[in-house]
C-alpha positions as a Markdown table, in Angstrom:
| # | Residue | x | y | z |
|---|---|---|---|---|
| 1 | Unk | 106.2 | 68.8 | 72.0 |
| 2 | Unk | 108.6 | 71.8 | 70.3 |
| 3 | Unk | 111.9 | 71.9 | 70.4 |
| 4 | Unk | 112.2 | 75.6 | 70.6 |
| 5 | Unk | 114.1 | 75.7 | 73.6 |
| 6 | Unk | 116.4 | 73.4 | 72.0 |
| 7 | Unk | 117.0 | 75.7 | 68.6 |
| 8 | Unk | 117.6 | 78.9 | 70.7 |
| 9 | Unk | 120.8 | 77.1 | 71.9 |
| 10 | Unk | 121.9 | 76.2 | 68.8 |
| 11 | Unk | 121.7 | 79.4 | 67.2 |
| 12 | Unk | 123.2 | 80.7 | 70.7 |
| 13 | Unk | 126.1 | 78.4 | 69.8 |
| 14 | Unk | 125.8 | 79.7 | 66.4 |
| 15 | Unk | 126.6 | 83.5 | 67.7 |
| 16 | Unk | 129.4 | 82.1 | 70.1 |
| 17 | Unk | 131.3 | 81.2 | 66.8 |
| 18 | Unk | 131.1 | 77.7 | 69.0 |
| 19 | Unk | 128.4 | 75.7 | 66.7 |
| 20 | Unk | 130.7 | 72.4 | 64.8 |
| 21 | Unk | 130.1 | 71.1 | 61.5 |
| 22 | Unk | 131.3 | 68.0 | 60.4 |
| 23 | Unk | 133.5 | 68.1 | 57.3 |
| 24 | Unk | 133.4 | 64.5 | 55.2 |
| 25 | Unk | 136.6 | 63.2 | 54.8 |
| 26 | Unk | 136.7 | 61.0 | 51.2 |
| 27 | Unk | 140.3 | 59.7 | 51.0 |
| 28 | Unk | 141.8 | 57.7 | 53.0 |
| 29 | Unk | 143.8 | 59.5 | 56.2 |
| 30 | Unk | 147.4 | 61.0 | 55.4 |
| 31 | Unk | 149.3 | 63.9 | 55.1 |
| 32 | Unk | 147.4 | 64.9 | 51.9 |
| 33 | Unk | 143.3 | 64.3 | 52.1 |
| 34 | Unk | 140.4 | 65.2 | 50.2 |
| 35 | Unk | 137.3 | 66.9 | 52.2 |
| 36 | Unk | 133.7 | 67.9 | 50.8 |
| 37 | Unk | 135.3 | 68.1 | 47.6 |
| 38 | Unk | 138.8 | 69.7 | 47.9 |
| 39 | Unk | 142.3 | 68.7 | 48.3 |
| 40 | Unk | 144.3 | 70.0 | 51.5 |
| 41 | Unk | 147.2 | 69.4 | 52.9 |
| 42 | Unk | 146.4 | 68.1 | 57.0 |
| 43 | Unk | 147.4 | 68.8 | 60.4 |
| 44 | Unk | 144.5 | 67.8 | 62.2 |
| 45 | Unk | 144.6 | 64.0 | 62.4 |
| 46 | Unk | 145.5 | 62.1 | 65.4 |
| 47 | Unk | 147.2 | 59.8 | 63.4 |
| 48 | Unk | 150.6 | 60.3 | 64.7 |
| 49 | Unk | 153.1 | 57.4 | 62.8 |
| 50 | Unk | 151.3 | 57.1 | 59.8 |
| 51 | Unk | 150.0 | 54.1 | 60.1 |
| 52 | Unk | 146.2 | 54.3 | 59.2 |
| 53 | Unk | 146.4 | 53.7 | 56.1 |
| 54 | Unk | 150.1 | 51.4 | 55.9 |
| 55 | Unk | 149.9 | 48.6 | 53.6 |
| 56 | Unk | 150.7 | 45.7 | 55.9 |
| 57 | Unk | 147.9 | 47.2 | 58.6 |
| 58 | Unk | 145.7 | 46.8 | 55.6 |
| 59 | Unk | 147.0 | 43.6 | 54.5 |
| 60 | Unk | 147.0 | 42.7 | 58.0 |
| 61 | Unk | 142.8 | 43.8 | 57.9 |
| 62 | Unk | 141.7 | 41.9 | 55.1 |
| 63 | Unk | 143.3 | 38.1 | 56.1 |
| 64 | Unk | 141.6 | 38.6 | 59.6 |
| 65 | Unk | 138.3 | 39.6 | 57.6 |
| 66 | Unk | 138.7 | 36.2 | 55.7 |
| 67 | Unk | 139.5 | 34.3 | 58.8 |
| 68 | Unk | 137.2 | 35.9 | 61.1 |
| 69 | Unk | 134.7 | 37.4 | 59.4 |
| 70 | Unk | 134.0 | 41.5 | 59.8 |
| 71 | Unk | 131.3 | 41.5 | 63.0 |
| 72 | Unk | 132.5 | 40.6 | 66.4 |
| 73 | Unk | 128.7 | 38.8 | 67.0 |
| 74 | Unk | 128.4 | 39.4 | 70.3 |
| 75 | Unk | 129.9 | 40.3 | 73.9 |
| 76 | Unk | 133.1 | 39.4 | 74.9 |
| 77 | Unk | 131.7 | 37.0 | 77.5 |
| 78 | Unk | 129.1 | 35.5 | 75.6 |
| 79 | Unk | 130.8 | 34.4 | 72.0 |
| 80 | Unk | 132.8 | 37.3 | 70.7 |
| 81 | Unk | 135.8 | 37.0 | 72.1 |
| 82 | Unk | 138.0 | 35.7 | 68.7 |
| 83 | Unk | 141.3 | 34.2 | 68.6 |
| 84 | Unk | 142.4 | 37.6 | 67.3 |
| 85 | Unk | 141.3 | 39.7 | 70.5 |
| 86 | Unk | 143.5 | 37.0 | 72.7 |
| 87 | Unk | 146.1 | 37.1 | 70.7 |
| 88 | Unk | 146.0 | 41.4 | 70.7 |
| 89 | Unk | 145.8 | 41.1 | 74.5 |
| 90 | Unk | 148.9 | 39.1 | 75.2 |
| 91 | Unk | 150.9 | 41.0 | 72.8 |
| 92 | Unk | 149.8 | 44.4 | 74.4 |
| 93 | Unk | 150.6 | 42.9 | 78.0 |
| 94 | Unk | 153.8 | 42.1 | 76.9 |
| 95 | Unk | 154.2 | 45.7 | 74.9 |
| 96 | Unk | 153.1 | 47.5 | 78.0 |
| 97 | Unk | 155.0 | 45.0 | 80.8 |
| 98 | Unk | 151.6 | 44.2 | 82.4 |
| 99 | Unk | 150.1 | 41.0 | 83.7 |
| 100 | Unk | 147.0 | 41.3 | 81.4 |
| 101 | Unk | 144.9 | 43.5 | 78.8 |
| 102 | Unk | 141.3 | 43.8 | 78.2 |
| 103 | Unk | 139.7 | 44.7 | 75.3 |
| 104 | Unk | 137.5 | 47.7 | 74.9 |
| 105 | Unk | 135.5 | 49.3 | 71.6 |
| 106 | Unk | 136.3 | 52.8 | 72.4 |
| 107 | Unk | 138.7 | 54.9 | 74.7 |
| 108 | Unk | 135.5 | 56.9 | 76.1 |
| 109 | Unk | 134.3 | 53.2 | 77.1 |
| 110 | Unk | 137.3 | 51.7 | 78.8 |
| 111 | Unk | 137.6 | 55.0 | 81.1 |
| 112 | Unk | 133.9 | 55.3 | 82.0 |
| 113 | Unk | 134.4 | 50.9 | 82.3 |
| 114 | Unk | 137.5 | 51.3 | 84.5 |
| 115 | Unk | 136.6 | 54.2 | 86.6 |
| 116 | Unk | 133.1 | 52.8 | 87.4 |
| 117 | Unk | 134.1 | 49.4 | 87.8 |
| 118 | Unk | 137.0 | 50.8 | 90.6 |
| 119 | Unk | 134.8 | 53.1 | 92.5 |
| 120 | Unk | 131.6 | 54.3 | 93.8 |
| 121 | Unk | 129.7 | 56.7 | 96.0 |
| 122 | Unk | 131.8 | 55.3 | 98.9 |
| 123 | Unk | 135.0 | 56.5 | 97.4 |
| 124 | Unk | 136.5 | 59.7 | 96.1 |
| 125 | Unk | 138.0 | 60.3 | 92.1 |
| 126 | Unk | 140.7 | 63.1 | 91.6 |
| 127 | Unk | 141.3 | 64.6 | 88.3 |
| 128 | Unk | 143.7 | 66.5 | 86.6 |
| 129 | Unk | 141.2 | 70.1 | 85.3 |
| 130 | Unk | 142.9 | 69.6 | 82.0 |
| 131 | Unk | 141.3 | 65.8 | 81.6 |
| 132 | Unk | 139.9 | 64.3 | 78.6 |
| 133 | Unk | 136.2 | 64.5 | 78.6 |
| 134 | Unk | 135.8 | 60.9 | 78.8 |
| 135 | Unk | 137.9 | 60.9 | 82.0 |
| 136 | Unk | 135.5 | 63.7 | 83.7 |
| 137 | Unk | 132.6 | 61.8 | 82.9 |
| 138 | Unk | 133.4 | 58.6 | 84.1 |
| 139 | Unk | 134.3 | 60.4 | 87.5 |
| 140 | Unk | 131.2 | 61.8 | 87.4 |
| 141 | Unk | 129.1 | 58.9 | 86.6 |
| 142 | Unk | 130.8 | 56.5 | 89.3 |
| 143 | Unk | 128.9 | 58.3 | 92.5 |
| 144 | Unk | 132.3 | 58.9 | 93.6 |
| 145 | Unk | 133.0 | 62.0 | 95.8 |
| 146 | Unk | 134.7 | 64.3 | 92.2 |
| 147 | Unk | 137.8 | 66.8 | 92.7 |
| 148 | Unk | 139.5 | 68.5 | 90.6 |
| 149 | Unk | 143.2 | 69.5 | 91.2 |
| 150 | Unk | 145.3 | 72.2 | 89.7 |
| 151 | Unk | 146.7 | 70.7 | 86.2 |
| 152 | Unk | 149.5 | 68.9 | 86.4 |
| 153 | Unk | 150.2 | 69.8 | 90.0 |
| 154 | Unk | 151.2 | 66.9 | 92.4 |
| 155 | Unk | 150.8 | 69.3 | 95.4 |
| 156 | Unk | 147.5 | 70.6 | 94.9 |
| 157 | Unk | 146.6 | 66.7 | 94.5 |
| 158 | Unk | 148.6 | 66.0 | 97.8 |
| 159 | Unk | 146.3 | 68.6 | 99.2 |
| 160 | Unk | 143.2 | 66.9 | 98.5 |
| 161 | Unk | 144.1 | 63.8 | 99.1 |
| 162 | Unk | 145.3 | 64.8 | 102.6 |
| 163 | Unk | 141.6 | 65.8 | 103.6 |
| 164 | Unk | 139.8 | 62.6 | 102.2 |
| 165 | Unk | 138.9 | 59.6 | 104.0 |
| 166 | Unk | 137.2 | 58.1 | 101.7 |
| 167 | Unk | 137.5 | 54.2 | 101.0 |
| 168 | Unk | 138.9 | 54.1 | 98.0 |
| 169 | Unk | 141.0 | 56.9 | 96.4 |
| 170 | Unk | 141.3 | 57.0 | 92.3 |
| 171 | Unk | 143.9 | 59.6 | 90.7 |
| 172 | Unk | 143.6 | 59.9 | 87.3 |
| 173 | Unk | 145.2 | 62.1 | 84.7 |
| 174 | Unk | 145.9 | 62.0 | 81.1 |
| 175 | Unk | 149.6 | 60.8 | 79.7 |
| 176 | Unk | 150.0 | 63.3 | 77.3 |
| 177 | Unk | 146.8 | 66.3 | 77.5 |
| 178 | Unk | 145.1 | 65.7 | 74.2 |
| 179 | Unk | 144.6 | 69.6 | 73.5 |
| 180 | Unk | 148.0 | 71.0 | 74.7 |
| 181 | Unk | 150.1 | 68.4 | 74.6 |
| 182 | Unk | 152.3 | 68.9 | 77.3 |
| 183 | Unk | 153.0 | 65.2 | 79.4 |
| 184 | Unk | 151.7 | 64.6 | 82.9 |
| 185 | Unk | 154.5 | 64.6 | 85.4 |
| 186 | Unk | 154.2 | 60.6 | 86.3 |
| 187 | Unk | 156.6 | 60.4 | 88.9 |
| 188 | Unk | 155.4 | 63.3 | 91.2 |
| 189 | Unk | 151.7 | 62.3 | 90.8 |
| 190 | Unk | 152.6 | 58.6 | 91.9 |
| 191 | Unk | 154.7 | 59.3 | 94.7 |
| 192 | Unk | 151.9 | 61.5 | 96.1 |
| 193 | Unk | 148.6 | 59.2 | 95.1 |
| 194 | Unk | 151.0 | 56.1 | 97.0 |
| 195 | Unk | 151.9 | 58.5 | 99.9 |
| 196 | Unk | 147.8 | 58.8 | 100.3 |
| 197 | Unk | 147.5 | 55.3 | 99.9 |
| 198 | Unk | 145.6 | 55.7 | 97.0 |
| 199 | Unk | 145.8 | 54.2 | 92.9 |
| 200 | Unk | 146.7 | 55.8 | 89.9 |
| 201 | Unk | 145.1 | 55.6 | 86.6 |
| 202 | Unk | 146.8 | 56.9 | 83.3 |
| 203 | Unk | 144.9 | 57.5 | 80.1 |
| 204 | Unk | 147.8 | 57.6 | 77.7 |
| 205 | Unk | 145.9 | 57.7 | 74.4 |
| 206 | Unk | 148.1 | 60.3 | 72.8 |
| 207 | Unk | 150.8 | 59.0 | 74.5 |
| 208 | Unk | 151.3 | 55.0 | 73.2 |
| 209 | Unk | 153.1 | 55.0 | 70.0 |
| 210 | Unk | 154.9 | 58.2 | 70.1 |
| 211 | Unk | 156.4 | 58.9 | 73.2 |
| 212 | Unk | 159.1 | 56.0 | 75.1 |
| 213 | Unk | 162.3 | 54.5 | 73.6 |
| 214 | Unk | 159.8 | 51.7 | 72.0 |
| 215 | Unk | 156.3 | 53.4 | 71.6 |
| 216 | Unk | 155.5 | 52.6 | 75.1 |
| 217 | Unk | 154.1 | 55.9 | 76.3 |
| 218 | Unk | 154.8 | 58.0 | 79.4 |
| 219 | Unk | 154.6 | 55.7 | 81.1 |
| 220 | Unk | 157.8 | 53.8 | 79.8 |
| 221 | Unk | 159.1 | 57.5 | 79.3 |
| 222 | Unk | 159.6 | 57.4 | 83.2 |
| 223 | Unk | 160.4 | 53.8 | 83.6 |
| 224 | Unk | 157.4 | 53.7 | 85.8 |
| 225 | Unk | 156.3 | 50.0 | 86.8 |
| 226 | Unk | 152.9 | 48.6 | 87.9 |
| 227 | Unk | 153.2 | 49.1 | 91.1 |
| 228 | Unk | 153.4 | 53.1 | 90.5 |
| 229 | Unk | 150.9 | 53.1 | 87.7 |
| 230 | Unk | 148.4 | 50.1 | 88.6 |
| 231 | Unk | 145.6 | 51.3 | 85.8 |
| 232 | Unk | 146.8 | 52.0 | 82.6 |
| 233 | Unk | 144.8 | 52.6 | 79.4 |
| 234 | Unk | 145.4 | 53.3 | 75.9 |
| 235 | Unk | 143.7 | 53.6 | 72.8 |
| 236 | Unk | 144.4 | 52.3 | 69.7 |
| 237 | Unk | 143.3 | 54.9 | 67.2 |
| 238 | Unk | 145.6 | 57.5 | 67.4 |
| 239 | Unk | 149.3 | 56.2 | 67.3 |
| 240 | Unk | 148.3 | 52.8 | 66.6 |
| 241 | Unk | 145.7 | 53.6 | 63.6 |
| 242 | Unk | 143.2 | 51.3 | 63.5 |
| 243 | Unk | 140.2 | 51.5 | 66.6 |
| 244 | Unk | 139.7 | 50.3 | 69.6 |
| 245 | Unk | 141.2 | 50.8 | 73.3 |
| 246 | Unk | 142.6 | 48.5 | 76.2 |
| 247 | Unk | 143.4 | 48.7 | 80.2 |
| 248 | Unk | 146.5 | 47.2 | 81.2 |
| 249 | Unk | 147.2 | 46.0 | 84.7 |
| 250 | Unk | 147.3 | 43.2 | 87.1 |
| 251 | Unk | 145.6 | 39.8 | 87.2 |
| 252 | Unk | 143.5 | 41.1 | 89.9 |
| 253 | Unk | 142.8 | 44.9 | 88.3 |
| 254 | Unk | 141.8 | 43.1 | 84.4 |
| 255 | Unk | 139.5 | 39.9 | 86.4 |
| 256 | Unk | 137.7 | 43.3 | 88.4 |
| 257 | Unk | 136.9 | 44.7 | 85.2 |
| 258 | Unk | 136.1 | 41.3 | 83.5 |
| 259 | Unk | 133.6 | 40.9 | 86.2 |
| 260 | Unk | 132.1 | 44.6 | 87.1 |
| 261 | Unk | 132.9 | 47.2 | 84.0 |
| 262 | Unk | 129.8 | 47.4 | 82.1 |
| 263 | Unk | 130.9 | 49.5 | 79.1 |
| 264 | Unk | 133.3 | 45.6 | 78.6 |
| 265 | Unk | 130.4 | 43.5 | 79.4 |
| 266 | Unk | 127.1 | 44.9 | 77.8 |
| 267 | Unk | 128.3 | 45.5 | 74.2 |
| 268 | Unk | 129.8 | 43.9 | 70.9 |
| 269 | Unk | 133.7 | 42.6 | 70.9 |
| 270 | Unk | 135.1 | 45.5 | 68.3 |
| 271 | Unk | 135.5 | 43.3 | 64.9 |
| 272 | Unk | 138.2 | 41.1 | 64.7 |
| 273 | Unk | 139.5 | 41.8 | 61.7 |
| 274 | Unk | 140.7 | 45.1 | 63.4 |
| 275 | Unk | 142.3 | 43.4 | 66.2 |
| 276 | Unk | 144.0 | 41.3 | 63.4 |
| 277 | Unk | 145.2 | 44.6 | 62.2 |
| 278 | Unk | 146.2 | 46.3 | 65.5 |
| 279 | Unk | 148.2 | 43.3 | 66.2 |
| 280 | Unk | 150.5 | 44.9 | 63.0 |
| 281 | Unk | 150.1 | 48.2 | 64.1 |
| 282 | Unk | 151.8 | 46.9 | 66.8 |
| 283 | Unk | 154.4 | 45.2 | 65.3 |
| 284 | Unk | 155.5 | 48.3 | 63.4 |
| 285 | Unk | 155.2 | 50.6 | 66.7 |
| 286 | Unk | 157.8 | 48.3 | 68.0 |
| 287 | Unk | 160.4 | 48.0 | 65.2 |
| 288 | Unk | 159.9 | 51.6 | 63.1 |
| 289 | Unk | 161.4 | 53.9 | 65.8 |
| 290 | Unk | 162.2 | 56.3 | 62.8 |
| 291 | Unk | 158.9 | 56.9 | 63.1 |
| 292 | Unk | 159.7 | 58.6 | 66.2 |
| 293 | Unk | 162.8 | 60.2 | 65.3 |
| 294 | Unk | 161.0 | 61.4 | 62.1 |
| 295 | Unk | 158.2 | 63.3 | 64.4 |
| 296 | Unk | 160.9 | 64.6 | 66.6 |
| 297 | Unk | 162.4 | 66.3 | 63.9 |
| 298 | Unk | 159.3 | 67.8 | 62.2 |
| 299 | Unk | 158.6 | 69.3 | 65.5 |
| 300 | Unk | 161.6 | 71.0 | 66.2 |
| 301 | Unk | 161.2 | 72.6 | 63.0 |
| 302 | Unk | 157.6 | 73.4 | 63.0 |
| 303 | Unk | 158.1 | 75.2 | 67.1 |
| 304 | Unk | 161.5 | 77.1 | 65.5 |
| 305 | Unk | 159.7 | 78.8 | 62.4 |
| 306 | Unk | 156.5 | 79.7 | 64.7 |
| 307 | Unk | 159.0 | 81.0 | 66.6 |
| 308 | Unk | 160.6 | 83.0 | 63.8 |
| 309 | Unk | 157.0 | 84.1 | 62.7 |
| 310 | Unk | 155.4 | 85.3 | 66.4 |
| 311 | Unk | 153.1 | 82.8 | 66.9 |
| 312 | Unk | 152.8 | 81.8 | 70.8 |
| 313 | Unk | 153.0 | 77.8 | 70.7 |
| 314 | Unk | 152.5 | 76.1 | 74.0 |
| 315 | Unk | 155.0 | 73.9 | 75.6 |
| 316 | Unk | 154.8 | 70.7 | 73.7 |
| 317 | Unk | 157.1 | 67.9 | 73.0 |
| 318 | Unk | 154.6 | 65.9 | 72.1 |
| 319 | Unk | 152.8 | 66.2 | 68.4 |
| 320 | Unk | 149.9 | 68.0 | 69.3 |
| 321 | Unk | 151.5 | 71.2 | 69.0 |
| 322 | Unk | 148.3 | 74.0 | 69.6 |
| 323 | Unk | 149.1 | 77.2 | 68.5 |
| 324 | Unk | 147.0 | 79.9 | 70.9 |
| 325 | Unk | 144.5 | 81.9 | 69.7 |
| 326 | Unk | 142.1 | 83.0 | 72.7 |
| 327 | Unk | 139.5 | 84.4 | 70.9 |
| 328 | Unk | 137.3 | 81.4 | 69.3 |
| 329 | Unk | 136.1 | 83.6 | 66.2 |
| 330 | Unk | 139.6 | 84.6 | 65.6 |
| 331 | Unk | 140.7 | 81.0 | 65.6 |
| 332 | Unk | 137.9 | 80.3 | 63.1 |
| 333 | Unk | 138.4 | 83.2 | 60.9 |
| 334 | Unk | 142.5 | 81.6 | 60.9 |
| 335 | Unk | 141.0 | 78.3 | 60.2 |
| 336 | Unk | 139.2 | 79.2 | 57.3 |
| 337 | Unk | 141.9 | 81.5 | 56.1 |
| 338 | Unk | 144.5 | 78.5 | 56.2 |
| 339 | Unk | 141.8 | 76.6 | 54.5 |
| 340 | Unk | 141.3 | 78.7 | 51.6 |
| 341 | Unk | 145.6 | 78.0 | 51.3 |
| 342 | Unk | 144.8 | 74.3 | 50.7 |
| 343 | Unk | 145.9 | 73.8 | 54.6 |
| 344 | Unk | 143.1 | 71.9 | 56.7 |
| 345 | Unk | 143.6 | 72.7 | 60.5 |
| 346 | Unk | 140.9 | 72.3 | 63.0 |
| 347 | Unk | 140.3 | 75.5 | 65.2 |
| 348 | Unk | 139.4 | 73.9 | 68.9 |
| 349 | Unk | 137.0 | 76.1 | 70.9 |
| 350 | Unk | 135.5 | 75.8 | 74.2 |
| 351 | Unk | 133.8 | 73.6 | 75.9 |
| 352 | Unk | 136.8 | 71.3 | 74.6 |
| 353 | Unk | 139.1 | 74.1 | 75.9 |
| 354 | Unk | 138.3 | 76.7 | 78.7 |
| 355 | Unk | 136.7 | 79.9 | 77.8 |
| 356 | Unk | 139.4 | 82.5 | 76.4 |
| 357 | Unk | 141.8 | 79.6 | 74.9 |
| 358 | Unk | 140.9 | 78.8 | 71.7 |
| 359 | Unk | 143.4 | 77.5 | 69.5 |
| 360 | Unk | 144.7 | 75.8 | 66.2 |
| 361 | Unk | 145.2 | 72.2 | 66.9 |
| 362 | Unk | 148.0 | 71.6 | 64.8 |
| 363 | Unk | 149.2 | 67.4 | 64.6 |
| 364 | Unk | 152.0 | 66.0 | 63.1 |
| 365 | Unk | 152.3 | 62.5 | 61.5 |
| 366 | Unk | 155.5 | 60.8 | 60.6 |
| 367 | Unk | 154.2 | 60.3 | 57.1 |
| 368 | Unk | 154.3 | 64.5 | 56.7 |
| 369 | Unk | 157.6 | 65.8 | 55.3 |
| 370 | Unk | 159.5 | 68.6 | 56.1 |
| 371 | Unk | 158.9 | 70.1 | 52.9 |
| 372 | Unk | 155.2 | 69.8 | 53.9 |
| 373 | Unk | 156.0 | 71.6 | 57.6 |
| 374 | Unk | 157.4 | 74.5 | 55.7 |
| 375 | Unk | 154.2 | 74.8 | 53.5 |
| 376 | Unk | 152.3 | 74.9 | 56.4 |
| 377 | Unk | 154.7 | 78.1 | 57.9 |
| 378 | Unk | 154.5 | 79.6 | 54.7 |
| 379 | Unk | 150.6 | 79.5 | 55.0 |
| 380 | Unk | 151.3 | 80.6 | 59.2 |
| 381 | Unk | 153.3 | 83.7 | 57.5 |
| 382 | Unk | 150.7 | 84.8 | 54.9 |
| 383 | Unk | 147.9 | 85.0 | 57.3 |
| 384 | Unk | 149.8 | 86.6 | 59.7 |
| 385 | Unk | 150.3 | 89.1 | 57.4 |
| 386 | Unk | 146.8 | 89.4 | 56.2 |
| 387 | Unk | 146.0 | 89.9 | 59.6 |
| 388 | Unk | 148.2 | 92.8 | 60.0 |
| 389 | Unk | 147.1 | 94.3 | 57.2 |
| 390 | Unk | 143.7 | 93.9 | 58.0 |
| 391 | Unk | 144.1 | 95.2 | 61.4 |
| 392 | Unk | 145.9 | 98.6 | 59.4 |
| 393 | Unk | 143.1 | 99.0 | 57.5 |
């Protein structure tokens, strides 16, 4: 057996300037990291307060290692469901004003869990073009009838709904879009999915933490209750810092997924020790709101120089804060320019992102300074410079 066919579409990738290499991270995550070697100052991590590496998160880590050990031993339903995970999921009903949580390893297994567990071939899924990848896939993997409706558009969703009769009708969109970072309008897309008699689902995984009065996402952003967002997840390595992800809802939505998602039932509890550690995260979500008012601030700078300096930023109040390219082996050649100024920024190219929209990913953590911001536009101004003069000569 060869796998020729296989190499000629990686070297395809290759001459796409698409082919990803990963870069080893040896510090601990923070405004200032070391990778393969060198020191750089970061704006690609997803770590929005800071609080990956905070001390009590880590304090927090190592008592529920001594308590609990490090492995969760087994499925939640069979003997891996610790003290510690209970505890996480009362405290995150409570956070998020639902009746229950559940537990899941991974954000890209509670969505492809929650989505499979709701629907199937008998029923329709509509999603937002501009969804996460896990999000797609779980709509494609239910057997449910998959449309795709203009992003963030509550009348091309009205229009599809309006010409299905299927049984069941799923909406799902992302809380904040993870590579533009604009935030979904709830209110619209919930009036319209309950006109159709139909259920929404919001993925706010870059959303919890940041956005809300108190961390609470988009959702709390537009006072939104159960009723007009029945399925909500979240994940809990982004804003949160540590790993993991949940699905809050109703009695009757978590005891559904208790009982029929598989990605919940067929695999390890994540360790317990990290749900000891999330349950701080948590705890500093809810009382650091500088946090917030920190990132707020660091963004209003960062979107005025870029404005001063030409670049074209997209409408973002959020963070994530991409800075369009188009051209994926300009955005790499920008990349690697920034780099070589001790600035690490991820270029994104498609599939992540449609063909014609690569970008600069740029992310902002509450732990970065402003002092840091404007080292980064000073690096934005040099290589728009060299850019110019390269393009004279």
């Amino acid at each position: 057996m060869s796998f020729n066919d296989l190499a000629v579409a990686l070297e395809a990738r290759r001459r796409d300037n698409l082919y990803r290499q990963r870069r080893v991270l040896e510090s601990a995550q923070g405004p200032e990291v070391s990778v393969d070697g060198q020191r750089y100052l970061a704006f690609c991590s997803n770590d929005y307060l800071g609080l990956a590496n905070h001390p009590e998160v880590i304090a927090a880590l190592k008592r529920g290692a001594d308590t609990y050990g490090v492995g969760g031993g087994a499925s939640h339903l069979v003997n891996g469901h610790s003290q510690a995970h209970h505890a996480l999921e009362e405290e995150l009903a409570a956070f998020t004003g639902r009746e229950r949580v559940l537990l899941f390893s991974t954000g890209y297994m509670a969505n492809i869990g929650a989505v499979n567990a709701l629907v199937d071939k008998q029923d329709a899924v509509f999603q937002d073009r501009l969804n996460h990848a896990s999000l797609l896939d779980a709509g494609l993997l239910s057997g449910a009838r998959f449309q795709r409706y203009l992003h963030n558009d509550p009348e091309s969703l009205a229009q599809r709904l309006s010409r299905s009769e299927a049984r069941r009708k799923l909406v799902v969109t992302d809380g904040v879009f993870s590579m533009d970072g604009d935030i979904a309008d709830l209110p619209e897309l919930s009036r319209v999915t309950r006109e159709h008699e139909g259920w929404l689902m919001v993925d706010d995984a870059h959303g919890f933490g940041c956005v809300g009065a108190t961390g609470g996402g988009c959702v709390e952003h537009f006072g939104l209750s159960n009723d007009e967002v029945p399925v909500l997840v979240g994940t809990l390595g982004k804003g949160f810092g540590t790993s993991g992800a949940f699905v809050a809802g109703s009695e009757v939505l978590i005891e559904t997924l208790i009982q029929f998602a598989r990605t919940y039932i067929y695999t390890t509890s994540m360790s317990p020790a990290v749900a000891e550690a999330t349950r701080a995260s948590l705890r500093l979500v809810q009382a650091d709101s500088w946090r917030r008012d920190r990132l707020a601030q660091l963004i209003k700078r960062f979107r005025s120089g870029c404005e001063q300096l030409g670049y074209e930023l997209m409408e973002s109040p959020t963070p994530i804060q991409p800075i369009m390219i188009g051209d994926a082996g300009e955005a790499m050649r920008i990349s690697a320019a920034l780099a070589a100024k001790g600035i690490f920024i991820s270029a994104i190219r498609p599939p992540t992102v449609p063909a014609g929209s690569s970008r600069l990913r740029v992310t902002f953590s509450a732990a970065h300074s402003e002092a840091q911001v404007d080292r980064l536009l000073d690096a934005l101004d040099a290589v728009r410079i060299d850019r110019a003069a390269g393009g004279a000569a």
